[in-house]
C-alpha positions as CSV (number, residue, x, y, z in Angstrom):
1,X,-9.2,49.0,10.5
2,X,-9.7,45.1,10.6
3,X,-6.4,43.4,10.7
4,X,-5.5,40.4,8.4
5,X,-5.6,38.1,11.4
6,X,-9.3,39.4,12.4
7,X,-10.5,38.4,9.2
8,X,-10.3,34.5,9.5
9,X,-12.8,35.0,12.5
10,X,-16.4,36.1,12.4
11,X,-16.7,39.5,14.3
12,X,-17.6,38.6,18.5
13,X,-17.5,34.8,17.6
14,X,-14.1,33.6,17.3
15,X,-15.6,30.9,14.4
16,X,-13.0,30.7,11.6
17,X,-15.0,32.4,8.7
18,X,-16.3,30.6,5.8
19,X,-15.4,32.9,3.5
20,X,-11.9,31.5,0.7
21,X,-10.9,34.9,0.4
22,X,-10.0,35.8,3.8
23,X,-7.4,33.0,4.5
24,X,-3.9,33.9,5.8
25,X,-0.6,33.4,3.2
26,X,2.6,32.6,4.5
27,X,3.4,36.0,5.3
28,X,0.2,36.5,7.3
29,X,1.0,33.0,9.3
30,X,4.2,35.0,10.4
31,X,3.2,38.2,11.1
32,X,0.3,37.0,13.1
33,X,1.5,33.6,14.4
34,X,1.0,34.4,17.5
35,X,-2.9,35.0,17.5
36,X,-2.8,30.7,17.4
37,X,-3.1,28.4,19.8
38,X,0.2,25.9,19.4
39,X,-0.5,23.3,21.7
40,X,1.1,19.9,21.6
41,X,-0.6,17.7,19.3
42,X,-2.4,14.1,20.5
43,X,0.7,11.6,19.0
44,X,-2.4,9.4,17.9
45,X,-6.9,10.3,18.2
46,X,-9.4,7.7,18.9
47,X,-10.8,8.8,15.3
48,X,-7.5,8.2,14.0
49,X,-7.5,5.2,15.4
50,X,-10.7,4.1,14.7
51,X,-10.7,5.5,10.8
52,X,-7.0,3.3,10.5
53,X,-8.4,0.5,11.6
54,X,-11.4,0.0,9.7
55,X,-9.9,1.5,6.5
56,X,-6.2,-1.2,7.2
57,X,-9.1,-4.4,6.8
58,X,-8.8,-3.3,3.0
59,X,-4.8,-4.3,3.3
60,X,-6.1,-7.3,5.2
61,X,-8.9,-8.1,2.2
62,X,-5.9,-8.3,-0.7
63,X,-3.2,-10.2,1.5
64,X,-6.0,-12.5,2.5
65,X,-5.8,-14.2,-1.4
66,X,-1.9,-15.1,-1.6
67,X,-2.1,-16.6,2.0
68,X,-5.0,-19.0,1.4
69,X,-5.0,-20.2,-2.0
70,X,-2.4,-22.6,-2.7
71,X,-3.9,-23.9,0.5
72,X,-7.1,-24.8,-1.3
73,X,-5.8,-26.1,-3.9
74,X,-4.5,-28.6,-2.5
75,X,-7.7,-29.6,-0.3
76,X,-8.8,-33.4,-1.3
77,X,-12.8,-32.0,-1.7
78,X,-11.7,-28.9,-4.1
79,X,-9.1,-31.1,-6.0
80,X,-12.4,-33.9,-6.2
81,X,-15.2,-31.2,-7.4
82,X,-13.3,-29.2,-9.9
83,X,-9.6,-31.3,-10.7
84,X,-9.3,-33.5,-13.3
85,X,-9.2,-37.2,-12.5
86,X,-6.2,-38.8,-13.0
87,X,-5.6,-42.1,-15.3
88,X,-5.5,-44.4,-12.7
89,X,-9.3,-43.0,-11.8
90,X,-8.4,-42.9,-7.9
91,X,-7.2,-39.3,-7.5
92,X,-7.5,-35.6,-8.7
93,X,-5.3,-33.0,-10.0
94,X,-5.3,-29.4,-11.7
95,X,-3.6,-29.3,-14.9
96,X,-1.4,-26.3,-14.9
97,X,-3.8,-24.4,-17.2
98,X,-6.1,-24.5,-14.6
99,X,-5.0,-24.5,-11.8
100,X,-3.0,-21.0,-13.0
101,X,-6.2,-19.5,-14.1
102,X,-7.9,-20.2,-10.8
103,X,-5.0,-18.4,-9.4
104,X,-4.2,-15.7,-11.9
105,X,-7.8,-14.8,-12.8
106,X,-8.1,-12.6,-9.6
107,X,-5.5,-10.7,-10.5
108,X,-6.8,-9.6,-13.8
109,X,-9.5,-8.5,-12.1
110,X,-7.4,-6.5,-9.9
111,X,-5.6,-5.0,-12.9
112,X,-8.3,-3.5,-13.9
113,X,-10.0,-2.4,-10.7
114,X,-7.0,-0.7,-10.0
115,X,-7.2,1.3,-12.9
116,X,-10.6,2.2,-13.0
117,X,-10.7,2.9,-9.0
118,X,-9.4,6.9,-9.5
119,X,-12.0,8.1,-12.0
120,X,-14.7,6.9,-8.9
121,X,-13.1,8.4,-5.9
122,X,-12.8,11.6,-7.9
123,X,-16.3,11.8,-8.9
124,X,-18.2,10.0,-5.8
125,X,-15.6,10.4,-2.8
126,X,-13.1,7.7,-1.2
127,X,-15.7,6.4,1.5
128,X,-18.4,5.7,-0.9
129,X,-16.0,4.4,-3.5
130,X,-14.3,1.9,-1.0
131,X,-17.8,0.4,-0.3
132,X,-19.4,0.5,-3.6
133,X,-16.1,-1.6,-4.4
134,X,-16.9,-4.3,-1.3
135,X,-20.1,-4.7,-2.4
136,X,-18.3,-6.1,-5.6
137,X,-15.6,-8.2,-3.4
138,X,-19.1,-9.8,-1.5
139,X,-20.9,-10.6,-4.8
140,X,-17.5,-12.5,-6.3
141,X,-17.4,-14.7,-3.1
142,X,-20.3,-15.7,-3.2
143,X,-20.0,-16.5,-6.7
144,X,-16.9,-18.6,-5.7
145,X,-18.8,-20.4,-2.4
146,X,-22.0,-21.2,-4.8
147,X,-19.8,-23.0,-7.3
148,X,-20.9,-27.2,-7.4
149,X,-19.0,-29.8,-9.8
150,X,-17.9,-29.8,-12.2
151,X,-18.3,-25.6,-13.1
152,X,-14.7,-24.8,-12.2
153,X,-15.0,-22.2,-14.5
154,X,-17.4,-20.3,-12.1
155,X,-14.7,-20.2,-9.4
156,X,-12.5,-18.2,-12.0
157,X,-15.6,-15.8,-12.7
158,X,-15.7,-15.3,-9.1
159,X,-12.5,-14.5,-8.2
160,X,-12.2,-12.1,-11.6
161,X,-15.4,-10.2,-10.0
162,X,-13.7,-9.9,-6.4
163,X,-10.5,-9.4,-8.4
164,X,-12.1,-5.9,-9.4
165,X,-12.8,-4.5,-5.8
166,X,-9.7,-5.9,-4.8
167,X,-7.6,-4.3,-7.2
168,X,-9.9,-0.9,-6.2
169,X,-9.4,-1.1,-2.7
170,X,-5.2,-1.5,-3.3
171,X,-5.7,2.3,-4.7
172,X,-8.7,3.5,-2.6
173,X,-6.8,2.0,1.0
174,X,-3.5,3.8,0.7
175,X,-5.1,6.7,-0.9
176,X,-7.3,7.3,1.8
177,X,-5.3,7.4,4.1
178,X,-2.9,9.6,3.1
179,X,-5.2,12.1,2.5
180,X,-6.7,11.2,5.7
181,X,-4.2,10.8,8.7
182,X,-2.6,13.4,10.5
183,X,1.4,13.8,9.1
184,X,3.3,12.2,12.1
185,X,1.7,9.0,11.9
186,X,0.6,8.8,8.2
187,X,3.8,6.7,7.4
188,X,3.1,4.2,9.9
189,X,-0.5,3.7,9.2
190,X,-0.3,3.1,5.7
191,X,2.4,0.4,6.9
192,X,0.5,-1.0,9.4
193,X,-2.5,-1.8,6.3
194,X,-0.8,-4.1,4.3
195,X,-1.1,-7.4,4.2
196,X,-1.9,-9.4,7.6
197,X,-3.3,-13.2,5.5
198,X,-5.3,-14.3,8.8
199,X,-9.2,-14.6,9.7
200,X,-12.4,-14.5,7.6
201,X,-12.8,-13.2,4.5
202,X,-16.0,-11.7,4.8
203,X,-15.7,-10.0,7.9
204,X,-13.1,-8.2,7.0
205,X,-15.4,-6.7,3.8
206,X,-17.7,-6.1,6.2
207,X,-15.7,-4.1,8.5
208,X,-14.6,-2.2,5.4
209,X,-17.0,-1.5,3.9
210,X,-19.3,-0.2,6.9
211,X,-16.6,1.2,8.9
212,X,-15.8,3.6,5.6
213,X,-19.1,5.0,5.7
214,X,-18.9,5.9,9.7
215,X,-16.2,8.5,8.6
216,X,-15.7,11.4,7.0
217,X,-14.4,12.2,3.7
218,X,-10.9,12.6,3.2
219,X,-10.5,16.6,3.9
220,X,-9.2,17.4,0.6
221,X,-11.4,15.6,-1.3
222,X,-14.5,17.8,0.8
223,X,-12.1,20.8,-0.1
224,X,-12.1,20.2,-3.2
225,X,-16.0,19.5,-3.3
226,X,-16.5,22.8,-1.6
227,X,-17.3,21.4,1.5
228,X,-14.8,23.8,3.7
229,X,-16.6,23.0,6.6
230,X,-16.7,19.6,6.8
231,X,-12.9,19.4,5.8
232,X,-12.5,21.6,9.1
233,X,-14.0,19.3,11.3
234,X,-12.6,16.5,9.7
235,X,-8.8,17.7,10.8
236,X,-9.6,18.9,13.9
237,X,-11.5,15.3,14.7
238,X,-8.4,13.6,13.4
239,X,-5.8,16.0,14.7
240,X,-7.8,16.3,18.1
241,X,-6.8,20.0,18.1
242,X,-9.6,23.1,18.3
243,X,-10.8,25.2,15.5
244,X,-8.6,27.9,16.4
245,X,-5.3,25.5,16.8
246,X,-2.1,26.4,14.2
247,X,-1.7,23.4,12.3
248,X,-5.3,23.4,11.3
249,X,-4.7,26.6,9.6
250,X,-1.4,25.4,8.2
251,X,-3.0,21.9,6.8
252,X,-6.0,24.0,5.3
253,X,-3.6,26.7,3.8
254,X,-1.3,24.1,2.4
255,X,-4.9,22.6,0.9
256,X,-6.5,25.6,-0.3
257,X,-2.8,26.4,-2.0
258,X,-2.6,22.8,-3.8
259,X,-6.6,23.5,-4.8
260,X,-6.2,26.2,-6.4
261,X,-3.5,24.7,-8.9
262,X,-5.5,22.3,-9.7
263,X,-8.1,24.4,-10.6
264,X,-6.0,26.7,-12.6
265,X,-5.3,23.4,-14.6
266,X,-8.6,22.1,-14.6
267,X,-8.7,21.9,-18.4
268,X,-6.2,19.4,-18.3
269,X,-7.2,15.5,-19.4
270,X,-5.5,12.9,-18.0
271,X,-3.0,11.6,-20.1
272,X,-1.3,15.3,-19.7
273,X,0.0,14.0,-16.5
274,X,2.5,11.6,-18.5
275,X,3.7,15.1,-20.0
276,X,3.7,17.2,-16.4
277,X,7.1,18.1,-14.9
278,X,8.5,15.0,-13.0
279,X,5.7,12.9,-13.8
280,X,7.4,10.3,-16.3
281,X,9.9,9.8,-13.8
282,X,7.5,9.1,-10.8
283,X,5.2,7.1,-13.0
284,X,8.3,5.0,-13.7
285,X,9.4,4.7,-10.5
286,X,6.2,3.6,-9.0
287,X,5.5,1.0,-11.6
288,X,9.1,-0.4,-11.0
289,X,9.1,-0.3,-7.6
290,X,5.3,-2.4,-7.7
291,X,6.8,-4.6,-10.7
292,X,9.6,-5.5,-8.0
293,X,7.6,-5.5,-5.0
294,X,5.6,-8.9,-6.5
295,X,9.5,-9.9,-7.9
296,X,10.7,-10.1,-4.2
297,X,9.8,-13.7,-4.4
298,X,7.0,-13.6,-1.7
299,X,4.4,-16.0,-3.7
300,X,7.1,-17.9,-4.5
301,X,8.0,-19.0,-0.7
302,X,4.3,-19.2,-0.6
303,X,3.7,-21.7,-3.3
304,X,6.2,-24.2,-2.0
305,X,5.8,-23.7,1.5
306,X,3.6,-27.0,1.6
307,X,6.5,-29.3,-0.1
308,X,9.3,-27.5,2.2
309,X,6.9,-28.3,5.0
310,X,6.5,-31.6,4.8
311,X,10.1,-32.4,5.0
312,X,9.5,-30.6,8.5
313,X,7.0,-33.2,9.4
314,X,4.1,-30.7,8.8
315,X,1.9,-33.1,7.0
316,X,-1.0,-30.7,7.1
317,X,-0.8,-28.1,3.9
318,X,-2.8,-25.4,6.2
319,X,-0.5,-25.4,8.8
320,X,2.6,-24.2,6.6
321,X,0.2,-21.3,5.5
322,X,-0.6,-20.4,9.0
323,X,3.1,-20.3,10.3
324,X,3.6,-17.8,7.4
325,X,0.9,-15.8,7.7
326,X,1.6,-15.1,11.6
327,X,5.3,-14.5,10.8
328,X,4.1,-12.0,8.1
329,X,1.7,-10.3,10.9
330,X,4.6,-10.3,13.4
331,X,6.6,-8.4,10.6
332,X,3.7,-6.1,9.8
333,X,3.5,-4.8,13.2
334,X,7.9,-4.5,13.0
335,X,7.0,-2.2,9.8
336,X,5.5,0.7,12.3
337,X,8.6,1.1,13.4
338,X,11.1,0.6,10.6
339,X,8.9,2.7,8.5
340,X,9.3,5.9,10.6
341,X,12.4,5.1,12.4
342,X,15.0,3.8,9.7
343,X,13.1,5.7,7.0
344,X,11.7,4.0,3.5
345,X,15.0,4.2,1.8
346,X,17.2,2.3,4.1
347,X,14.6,-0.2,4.7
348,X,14.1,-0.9,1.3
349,X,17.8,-1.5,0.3
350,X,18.7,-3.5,3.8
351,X,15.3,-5.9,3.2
352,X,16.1,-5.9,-0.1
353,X,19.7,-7.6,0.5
354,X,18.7,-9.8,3.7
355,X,15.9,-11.8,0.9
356,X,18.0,-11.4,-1.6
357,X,20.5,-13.6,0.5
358,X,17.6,-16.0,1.8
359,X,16.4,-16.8,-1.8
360,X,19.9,-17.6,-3.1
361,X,20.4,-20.0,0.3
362,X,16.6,-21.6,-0.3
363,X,17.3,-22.1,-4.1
364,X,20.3,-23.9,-3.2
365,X,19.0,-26.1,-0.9
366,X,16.0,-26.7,-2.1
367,X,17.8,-27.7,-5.7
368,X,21.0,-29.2,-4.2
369,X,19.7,-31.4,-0.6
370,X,15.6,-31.7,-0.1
371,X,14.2,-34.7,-2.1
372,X,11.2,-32.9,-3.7
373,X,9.2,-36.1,-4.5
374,X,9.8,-37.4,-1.1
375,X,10.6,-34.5,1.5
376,X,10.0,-36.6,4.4
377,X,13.1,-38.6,3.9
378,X,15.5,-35.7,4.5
379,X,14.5,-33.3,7.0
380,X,17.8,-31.6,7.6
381,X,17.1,-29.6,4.3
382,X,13.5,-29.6,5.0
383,X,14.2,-27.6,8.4
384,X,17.4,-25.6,7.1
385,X,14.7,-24.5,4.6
386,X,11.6,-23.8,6.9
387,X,13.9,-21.7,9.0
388,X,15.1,-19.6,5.7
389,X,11.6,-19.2,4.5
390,X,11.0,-17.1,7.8
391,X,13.2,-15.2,7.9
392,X,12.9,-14.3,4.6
393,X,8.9,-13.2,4.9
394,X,10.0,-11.7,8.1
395,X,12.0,-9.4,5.9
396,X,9.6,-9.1,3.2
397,X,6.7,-8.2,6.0
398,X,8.5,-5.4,7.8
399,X,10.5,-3.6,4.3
400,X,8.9,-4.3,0.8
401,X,5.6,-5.7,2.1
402,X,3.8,-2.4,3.4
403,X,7.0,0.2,2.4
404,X,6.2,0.2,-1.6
405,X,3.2,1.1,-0.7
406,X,4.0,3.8,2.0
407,X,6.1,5.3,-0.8
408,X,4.1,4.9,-3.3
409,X,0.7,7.0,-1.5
410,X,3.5,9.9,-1.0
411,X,5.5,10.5,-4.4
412,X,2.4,12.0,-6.4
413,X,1.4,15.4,-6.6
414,X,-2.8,15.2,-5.3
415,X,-3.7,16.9,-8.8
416,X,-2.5,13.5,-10.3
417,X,-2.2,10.9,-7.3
418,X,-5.3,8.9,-7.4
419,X,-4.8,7.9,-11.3
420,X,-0.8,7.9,-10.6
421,X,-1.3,5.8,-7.7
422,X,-3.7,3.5,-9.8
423,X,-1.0,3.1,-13.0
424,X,1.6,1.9,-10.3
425,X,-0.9,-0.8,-8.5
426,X,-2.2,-2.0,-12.1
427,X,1.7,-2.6,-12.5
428,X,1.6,-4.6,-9.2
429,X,-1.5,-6.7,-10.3
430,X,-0.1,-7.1,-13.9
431,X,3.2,-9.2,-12.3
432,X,0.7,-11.2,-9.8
433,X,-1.1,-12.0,-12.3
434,X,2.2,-13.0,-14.5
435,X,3.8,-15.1,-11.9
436,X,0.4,-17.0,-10.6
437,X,-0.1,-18.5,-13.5
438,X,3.8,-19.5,-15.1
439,X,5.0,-20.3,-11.6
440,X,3.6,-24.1,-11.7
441,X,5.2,-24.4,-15.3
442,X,8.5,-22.8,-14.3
443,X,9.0,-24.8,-11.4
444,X,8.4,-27.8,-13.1
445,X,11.1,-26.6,-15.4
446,X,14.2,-25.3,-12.6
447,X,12.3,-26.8,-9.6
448,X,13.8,-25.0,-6.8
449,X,16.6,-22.5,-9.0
450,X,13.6,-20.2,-9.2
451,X,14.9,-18.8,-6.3
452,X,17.7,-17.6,-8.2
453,X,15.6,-15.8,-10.6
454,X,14.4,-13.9,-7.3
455,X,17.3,-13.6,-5.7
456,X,19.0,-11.3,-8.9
457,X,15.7,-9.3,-9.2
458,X,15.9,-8.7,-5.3
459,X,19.2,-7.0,-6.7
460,X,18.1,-4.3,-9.6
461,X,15.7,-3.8,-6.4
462,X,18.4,-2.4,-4.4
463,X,19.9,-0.4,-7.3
464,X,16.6,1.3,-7.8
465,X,16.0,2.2,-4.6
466,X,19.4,3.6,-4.0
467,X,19.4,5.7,-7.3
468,X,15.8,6.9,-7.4
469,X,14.6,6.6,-3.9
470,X,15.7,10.2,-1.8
471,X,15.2,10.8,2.3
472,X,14.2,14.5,3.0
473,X,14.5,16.1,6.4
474,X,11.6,18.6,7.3
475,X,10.6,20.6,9.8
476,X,7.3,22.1,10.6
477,X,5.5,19.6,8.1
478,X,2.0,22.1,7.5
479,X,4.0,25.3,6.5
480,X,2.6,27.0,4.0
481,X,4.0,26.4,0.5
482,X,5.1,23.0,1.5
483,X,3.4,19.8,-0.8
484,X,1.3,16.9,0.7
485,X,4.0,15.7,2.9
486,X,5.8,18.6,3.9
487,X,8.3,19.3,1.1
488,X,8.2,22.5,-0.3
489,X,8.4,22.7,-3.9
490,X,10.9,24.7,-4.9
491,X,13.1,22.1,-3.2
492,X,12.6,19.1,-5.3
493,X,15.4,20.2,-7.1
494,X,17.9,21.8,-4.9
495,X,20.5,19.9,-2.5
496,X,22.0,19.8,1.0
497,X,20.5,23.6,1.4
498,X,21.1,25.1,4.8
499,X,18.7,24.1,7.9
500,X,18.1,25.1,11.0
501,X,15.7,22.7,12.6
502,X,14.6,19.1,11.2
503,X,12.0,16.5,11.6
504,X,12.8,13.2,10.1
505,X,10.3,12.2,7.7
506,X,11.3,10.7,3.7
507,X,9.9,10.8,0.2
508,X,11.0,10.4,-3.5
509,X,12.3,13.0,-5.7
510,X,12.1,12.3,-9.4
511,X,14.8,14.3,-10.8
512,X,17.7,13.8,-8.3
513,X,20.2,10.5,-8.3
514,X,21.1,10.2,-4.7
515,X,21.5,12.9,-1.8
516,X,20.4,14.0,1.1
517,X,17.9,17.0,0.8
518,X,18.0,19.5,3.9
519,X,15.0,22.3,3.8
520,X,15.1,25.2,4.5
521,X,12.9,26.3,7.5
522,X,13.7,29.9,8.5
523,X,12.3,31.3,12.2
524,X,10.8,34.5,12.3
């Protein structure tokens, strides 16, 4: 009689079959373990590689905006085409009004790309979503480089338009690649995609939105689509193991197992995942943790960096954007490690506390020393607060910059996560938005006790990390029965159970206040 095991293979082929019904459960993958191959797995593939870097120049595309536009702002030819002149005829300015809606416009748009991105990348696929969505980035640029005096109001259309692919791609990114990457370096890839505000806008589009038709798929979206096939090759490409290697059987029973939940709730609408089991809680949690990932104060440092600059003897207002924008790349890179070595909870409160710190000391400065009308004469405080402003994006770069959205791409079950993962980044978008365009008028206001404001929400951040954000320990990250990232279930609600063997990894529990969770991995 044909054995269990025989039946994943055609007869005198050794091909997996094609067939659904003759996968292996848990049991089987005991029982007949060793008829795999277990060899080591490549730490990281040249399609990995590849597929990372093409699909991270979507993280590039929406930290690109925050670095560059102040920056333009204040350029004399902008101010003279589209400002208002002032009374004594000679110069140019922005009103507040406008000058926040040629900010804050873009990030309306992304509100709403962000919520309309998951509905696509079900129905069409992440690769040809991601495109379809540069091709909407390209058009609003070029709205935005076409625009000639005085039609200021064609620079806002334009950056609403590239708002909308912007806001997609913040879903479509992260989403891909968790679906995408193998386990072991999923954390640190998703890191590594955020925000890196240097180069040229349109080749990184470019690179996008080509490079995302080069690759497959995710695999579970071609699962899900009934392409079993191509969701093979597509792991064994990325995992650079063979057909017959363990973990592909592992990750495609750990697939199939999620698929065919879904499908036994496939009468489901959407709004039934605010009523699901766990799913308030994550919803909330997500939103939060976006709301306060834009309340870190990172715009803020951004906004004044020219002023504080100046009293450095930076007279050029690029420059200040430019030492940034390298220290936030330098951090970016930092956030490979911290991500996977510190794990997303510690991170998160110890970055959380160091800008939390560097706010209150900028504020204090900033209100209490620099001469904001005329920086130049006191450069002390100008350098004091140059030298705080680093060290706070340094923070900002390697914790809350590219963490939020590591954690944010893992807390969702996949039945929910591409609309889950949208709610959370429309939260994001909705504060951008908020803070672009009351910034100038609140500054004016508390000038440079902003920072203060920061500082206390940099504060509620650390209390929500530490009461809803949990670090799991698992071993053997494919088992069947085991979720997206390697957590089995039944464990989201159980605590310190016994272990025998662990490999560190984190996520987010929704139902738990603080603990470390311990799984359960029993050797057969």
């Amino acid at each position: 009689m044909e054995s269990k095991f025989e039946k994943l293979f055609v007869k005198g082929t050794g091909v997996p079959s094609k067939s659904l019904d003759n996968r292996l459960s848990s049991d089987d993958l005991v029982e007949f373990d060793e008829g795999f191959v277990d060899t080591p797995i490549p730490t990281l593939t040249w399609r990995s590689f590849a597929m990372g870097l093409s699909v991270s120049m979507g993280g590039f595309i929406f930290g690109y905006d925050t670095g560059q536009i102040a920056g333009v702002l204040e350029s004399d030819d902008f101010r003279r085409r589209f400002g208002e002149l002032e009374a004594s005829g000679e110069t140019y300015h922005f009103s507040r009004v406008r000058a926040g809606l040629i900010v804050a416009l873009l990030s309306i748009g992304t509100l709403i790309g962000a919520l309309v991105a998951a509905p696509f990348a079900d129905r069409f696929g992440r690769k040809w979503t991601m495109s379809g969505f540069c091709v909407i980035i390209i058009v609003g640029v070029i709205v935005q480089m076409t625009s000639e005096y005085p039609k200021w109001y064609q620079v806002v259309l334009g950056r609403w338009v590239a708002g909308l692919g912007v806001g997609a791609l913040s879903v479509l990114v992260p989403l891909y690649q968790s679906e995408s990457a193998p386990r072991h370096i999923r954390g640190a890839m998703i890191s590594g995609a955020w925000r890196i505000p240097l180069g040229i806008t349109f080749i990184r589009i470019l690179i996008l939105g080509i490079g995302a038709l080069l690759f497959p798929d995710s695999p579970r979206f071609d699962y899900r689509a009934g392409r079993i096939d191509k969701a093979k090759k597509s792991l064994m490409r990325f995992y650079g193991i063979p057909h017959n290697h363990k973990q592909l059987h592992l990750e495609l029973e750990g697939i199939r197992e999620k698929y065919e939940e879904d499908m036994a709730a496939q009468d489901e609408r959407w709004y039934h995942m605010f009523s699901a089991p766990g799913m308030k809680h994550r919803l909330l949690l997500g939103a939060t943790l976006h709301g306060l990932h834009q309340l870190t104060g990172a715009n803020f440092f951004f906004y004044t960096a020219a002023t504080v600059f100046r009293g450095f003897g930076v007279q050029n207002r690029y420059i200040s954007q430019v030492i940034l924008g390298a220290i936030d790349f330098g951090g970016s890179c930092l956030s490979l490690y911290t991500v996977e070595n510190f794990g997303r909870r510690k991170s998160l409160i110890v970055g959380a506390i160091w800008m939390s710190v560097c706010c209150a000391v900028y504020a204090s400065i900033g209100h209490f020393e620099l001469n904001e009308a005329m920086p130049e004469l006191t450069p002390g405080p100008g350098r004091a607060m140059v030298v705080v402003a680093c060290l706070f994006m340094l923070g900002f770069a390697s914790t809350w910059g590219p963490i939020v959205w590591v954690i944010i791409a893992e807390i969702y079950p996949s039945r929910y996560r591409a609309r889950a993962m949208g709610l959370a980044t429309a939260s994001n978008w909705l504060w951008n938005f908020l803070l672009a365009f009351f910034t100038p008028f609140i500054t004016e206001a508390i000038d440079f006790r902003y920072g203060y404001i920061f500082s206390g929400c940099l504060f509620v951040g650390v209390a929500t990390v530490y009461f809803g954000v949990i670090e799991a320990c698992v071993f053997q990250p494919g088992q069947a029965g085991m979720n997206h990232q390697g957590i089995p279930r039944r464990s989201l609600v159980k605590i310190k159970l016994p272990i025998t063997m662990v490999l560190p990894t984190h996520a987010i529990f929704p139902n738990q206040v603080h603990a470390k969770i311990q799984i359960v991995v029993r050797q057969h």
